[in-house]
C-alpha positions as CSV (number, residue, x, y, z in Angstrom):
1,X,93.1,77.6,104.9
2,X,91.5,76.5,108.4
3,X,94.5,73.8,108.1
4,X,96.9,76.0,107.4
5,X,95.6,78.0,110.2
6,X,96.0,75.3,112.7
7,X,99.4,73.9,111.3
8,X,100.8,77.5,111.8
9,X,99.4,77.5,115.2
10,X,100.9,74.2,116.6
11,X,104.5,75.0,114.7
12,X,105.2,78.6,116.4
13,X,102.5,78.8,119.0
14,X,105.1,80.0,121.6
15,X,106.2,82.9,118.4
16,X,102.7,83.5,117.8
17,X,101.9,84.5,121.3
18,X,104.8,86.3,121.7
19,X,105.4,88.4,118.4
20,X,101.4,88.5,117.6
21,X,99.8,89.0,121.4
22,X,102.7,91.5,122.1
23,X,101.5,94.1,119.5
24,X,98.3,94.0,120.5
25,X,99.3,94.8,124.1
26,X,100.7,97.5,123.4
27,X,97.9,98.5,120.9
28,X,96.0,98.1,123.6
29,X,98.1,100.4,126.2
30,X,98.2,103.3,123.1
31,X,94.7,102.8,123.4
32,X,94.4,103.4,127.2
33,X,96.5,106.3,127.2
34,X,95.0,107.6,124.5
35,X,91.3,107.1,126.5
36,X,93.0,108.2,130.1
37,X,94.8,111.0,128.5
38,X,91.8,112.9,127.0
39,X,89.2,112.1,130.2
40,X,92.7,113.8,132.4
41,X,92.2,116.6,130.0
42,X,88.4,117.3,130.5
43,X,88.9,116.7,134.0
44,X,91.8,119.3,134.5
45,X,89.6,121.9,132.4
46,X,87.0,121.1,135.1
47,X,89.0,121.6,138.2
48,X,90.9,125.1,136.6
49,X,87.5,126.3,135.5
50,X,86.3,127.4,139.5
51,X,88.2,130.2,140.8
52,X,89.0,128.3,143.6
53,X,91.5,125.8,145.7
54,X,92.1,122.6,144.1
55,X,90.5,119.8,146.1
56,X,91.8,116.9,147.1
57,X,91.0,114.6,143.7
58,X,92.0,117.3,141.6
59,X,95.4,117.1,142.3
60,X,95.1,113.1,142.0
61,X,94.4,113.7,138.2
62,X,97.2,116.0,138.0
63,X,99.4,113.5,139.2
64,X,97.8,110.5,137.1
65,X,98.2,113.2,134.2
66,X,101.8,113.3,135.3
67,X,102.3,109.7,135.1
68,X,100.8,109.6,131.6
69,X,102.5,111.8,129.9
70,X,105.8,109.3,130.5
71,X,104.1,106.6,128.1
72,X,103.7,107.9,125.4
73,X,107.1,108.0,124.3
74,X,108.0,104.3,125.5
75,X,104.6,103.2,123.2
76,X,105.9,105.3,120.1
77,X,109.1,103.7,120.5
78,X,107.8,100.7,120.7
79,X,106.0,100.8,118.1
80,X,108.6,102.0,115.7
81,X,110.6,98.5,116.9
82,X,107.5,96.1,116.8
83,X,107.6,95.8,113.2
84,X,110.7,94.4,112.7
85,X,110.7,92.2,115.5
86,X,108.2,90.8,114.4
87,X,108.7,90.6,110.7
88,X,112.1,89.1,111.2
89,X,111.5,86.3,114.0
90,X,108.6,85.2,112.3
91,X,109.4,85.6,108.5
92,X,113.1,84.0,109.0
93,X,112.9,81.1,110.8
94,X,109.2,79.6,109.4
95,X,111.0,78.0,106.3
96,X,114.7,77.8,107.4
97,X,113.7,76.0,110.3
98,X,111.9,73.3,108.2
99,X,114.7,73.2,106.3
100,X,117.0,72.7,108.7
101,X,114.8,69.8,110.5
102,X,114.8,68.2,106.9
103,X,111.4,68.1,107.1
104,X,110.8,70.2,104.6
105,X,112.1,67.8,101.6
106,X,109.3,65.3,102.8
107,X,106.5,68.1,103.1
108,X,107.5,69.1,99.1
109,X,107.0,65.5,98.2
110,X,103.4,65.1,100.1
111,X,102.3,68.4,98.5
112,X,100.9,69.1,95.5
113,X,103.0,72.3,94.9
114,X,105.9,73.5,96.8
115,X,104.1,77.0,95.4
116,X,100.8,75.9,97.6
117,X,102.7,75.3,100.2
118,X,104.5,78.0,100.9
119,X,101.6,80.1,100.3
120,X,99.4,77.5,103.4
121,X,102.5,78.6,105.3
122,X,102.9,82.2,105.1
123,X,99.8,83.2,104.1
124,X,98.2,83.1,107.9
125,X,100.8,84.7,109.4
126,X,100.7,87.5,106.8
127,X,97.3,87.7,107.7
128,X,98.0,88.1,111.7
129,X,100.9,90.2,111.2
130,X,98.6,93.0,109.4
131,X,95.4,92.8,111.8
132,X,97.8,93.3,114.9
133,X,100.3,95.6,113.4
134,X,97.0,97.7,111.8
135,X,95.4,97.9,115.1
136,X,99.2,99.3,117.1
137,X,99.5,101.8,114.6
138,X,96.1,103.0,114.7
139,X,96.0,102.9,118.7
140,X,99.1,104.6,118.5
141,X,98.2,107.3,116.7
142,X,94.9,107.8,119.0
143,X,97.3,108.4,121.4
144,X,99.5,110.9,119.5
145,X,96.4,113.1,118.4
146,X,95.0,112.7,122.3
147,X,98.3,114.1,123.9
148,X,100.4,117.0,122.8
149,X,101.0,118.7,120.9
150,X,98.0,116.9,119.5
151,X,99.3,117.0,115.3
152,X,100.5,114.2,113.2
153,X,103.3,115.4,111.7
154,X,107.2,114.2,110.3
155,X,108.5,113.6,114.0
156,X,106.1,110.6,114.1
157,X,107.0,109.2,111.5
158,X,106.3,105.4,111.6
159,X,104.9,105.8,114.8
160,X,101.7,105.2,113.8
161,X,99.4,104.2,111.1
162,X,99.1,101.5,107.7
163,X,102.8,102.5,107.6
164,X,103.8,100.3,110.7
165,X,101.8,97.3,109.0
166,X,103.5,97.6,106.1
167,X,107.0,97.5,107.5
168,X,106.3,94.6,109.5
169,X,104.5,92.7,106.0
170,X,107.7,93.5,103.9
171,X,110.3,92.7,106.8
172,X,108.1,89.2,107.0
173,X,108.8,88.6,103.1
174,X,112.5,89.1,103.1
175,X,112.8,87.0,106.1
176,X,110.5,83.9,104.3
177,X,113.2,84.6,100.8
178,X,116.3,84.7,103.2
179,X,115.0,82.1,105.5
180,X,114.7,79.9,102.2
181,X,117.9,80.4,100.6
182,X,120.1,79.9,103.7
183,X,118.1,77.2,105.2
184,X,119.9,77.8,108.5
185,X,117.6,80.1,111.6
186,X,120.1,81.6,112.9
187,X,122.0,82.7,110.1
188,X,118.5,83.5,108.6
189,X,117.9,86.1,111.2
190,X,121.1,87.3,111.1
191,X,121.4,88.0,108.0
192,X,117.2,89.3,107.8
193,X,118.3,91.9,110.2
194,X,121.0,92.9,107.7
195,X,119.1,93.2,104.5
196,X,116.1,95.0,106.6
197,X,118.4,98.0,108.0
198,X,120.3,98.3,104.4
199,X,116.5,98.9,103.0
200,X,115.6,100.7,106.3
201,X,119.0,103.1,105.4
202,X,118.4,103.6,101.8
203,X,114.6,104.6,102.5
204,X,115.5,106.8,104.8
205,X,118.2,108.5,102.4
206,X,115.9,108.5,99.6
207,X,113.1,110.5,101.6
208,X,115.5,113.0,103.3
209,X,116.5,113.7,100.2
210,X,112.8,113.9,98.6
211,X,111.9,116.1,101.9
212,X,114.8,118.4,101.0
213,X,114.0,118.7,97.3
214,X,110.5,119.8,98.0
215,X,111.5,122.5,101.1
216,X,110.2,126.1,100.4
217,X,111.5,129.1,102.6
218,X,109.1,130.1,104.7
219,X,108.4,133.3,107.2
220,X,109.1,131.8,110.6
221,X,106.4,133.8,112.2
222,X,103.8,132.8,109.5
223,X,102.9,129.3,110.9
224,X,102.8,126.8,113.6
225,X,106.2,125.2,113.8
226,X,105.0,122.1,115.5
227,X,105.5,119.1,112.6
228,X,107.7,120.6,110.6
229,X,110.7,119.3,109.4
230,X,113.0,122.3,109.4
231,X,116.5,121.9,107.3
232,X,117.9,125.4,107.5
233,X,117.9,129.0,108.5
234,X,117.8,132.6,107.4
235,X,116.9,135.7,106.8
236,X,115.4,137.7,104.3
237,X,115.7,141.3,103.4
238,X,112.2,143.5,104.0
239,X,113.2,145.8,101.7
240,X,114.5,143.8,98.4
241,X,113.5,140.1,99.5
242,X,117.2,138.7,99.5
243,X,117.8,135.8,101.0
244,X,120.9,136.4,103.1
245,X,122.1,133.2,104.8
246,X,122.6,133.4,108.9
247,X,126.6,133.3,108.7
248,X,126.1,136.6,107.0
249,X,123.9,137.8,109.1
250,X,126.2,137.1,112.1
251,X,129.1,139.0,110.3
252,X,127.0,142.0,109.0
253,X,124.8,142.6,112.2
254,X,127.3,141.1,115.5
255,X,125.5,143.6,117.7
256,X,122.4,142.2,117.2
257,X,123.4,138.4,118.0
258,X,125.1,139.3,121.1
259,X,124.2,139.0,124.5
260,X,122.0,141.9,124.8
261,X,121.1,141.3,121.3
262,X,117.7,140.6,119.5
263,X,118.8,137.7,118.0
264,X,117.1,139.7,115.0
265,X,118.8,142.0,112.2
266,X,116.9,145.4,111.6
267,X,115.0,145.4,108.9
268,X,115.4,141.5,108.2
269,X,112.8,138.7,108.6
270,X,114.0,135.3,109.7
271,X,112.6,132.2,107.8
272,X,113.3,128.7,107.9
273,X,113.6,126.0,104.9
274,X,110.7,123.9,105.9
275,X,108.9,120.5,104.5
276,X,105.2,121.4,106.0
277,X,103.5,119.2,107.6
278,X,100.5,118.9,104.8
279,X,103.2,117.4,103.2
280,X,103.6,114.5,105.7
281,X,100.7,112.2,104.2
282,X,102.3,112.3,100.6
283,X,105.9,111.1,102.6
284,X,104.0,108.4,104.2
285,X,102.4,107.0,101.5
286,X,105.3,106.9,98.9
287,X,106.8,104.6,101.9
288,X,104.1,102.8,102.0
289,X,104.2,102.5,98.3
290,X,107.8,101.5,98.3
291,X,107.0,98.9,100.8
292,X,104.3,97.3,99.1
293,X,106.5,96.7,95.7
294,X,109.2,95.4,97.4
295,X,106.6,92.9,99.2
296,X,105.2,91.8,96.5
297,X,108.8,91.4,94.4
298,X,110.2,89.3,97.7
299,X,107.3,87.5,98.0
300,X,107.2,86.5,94.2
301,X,110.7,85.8,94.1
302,X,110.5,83.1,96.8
303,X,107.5,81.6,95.4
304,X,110.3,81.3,92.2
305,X,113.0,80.3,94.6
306,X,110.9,77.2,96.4
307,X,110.4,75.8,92.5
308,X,113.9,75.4,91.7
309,X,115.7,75.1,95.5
310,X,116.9,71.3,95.5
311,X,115.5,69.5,98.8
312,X,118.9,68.3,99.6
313,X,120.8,72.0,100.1
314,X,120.7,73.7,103.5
């Protein structure tokens, strides 16, 4: 392994600094503002706490908490992307530039499997990938609880987490399987990029739809709407408990929607077809879930792939 460790390092140092170093800065930021944001906090609670003028270093942490508030959405966005940079620069090129070199022909014949060594090759970047990607998403989401509105809920999703390791794991393993059937970098990444939004689009299409199959109407004034994903609105009848949908409302009660309208029907309580947010772990770790089998069905497919690819093609 220690070889394979070393190879690895001397074939993609530049990559490896790059696409491994970079998540950890900016686990390390997450972290920062994460540490800066909740000493600001205490510090603001300390100077609005006398009943008096603000001094002079008091309004310096209001302006440094100024200043902080504008990272945290760069870092979540960042985060969101890091995976798949990653995944795809590393995964795609490590075999189909081999390949492309011819060098990998001569490595087959010197090894005892082609299995073992694809495995020597992947196996320590796997490794990296998930230490720095587990340590962004859990930074990450240090900083989501430490600024506000404080919750974890479905607008951060992938922001944060196992879930951004696991994207950046299964984006690896379709690049390795795509790098090793085109034999060709750029065309590898190319074409990585493709397959990973296709999977990216049909996840996404198969939890909006989850999301929406397990909404429940609920009384808008009953809860914190802060992490929820909300789908639609209405309004329900006090008296019977209809459901009446807001374009009725609007043609029933005008008045009440117009300018010097409530914005509320008499008699009518509005309520909103919600996913809550205790259901945001479940969402998370179906992805997760998803992710994992389509890791492991990638990565097995290659190792099949490697056994039967003939030397000479690429």
């Amino acid at each position: 392994m220690l070889s394979s460790v070393r190879l690895a390092w001397r074939m993609q140092r530049w990559e490896l600094a790059f696409l491994i170093g970079g998540p950890l800065l900016l686990a390390a930021a997450a972290g920062f503002v994460a540490w800066q944001t909740t000493v600001t906090l205490a510090g603001l609670d300390a100077c609005y706490a006398d009943n008096v003028a603000l001094s002079a270093s008091c309004r310096s942490l209001i302006q440094w908490g100024n200043a902080l508030t504008a990272l945290p959405p760069i870092l979540e966005g960042a985060t969101v992307v890091a995976p798949f940079v990653v995944g795809i620069l590393l995964g795609a090129p490590l075999v189909s530039r081999e390949i492309e070199k011819r060098t990998a022909p001569l490595a087959w014949s010197l090894s005892l499997s082609r299995a073992r060594w694809l495995a020597g090759r992947t196996l320590p970047l796997l490794i990296a990938i998930a230490i720095a990607l587990l340590l962004l998403g859990q930074a990450s989401e240090a900083m989501i609880r430490a600024t506000a509105p404080g919750q974890i809920g479905f607008p951060y999703f992938a922001m944060h987490g196992p879930l951004v390791a696991a994207r950046a794991i299964s984006v690896f393993e379709i690049g390795v399987l795509v790098g090793l059937l085109m034999g060709r970098v750029l065309p590898a990444i190319l074409v990585t990029g493709l397959v990973v939004a296709a999977l990216l689009v049909g996840l996404y299409v198969m939890r909006d739809q989850l999301m929406r199959a397990e909404a429940t109407w609920v009384e808008a004034s009953t809860r914190d709407l802060s992490g929820v994903m909300i789908y639609d609105s209405a309004f329900t009848d006090d008296t019977s408990g209809e459901l009446i949908t807001s374009e009725e409302a609007f043609s029933r009660f005008p008045e009440a929607f117009g300018i010097q309208g409530s914005g509320m029907p008499p008699g009518m309580t509005q309520v909103y077809l919600m996913t809550p947010p205790e259901r945001y772990p479940v969402f998370v770790a179906r992805e997760i879930g998803a992710l994992a089998l389509v890791s492991v069905l990638v990565g097995g497919l290659a190792f099949w792939v490697i056994a039967w690819r003939r030397p000479d093609i690429g």
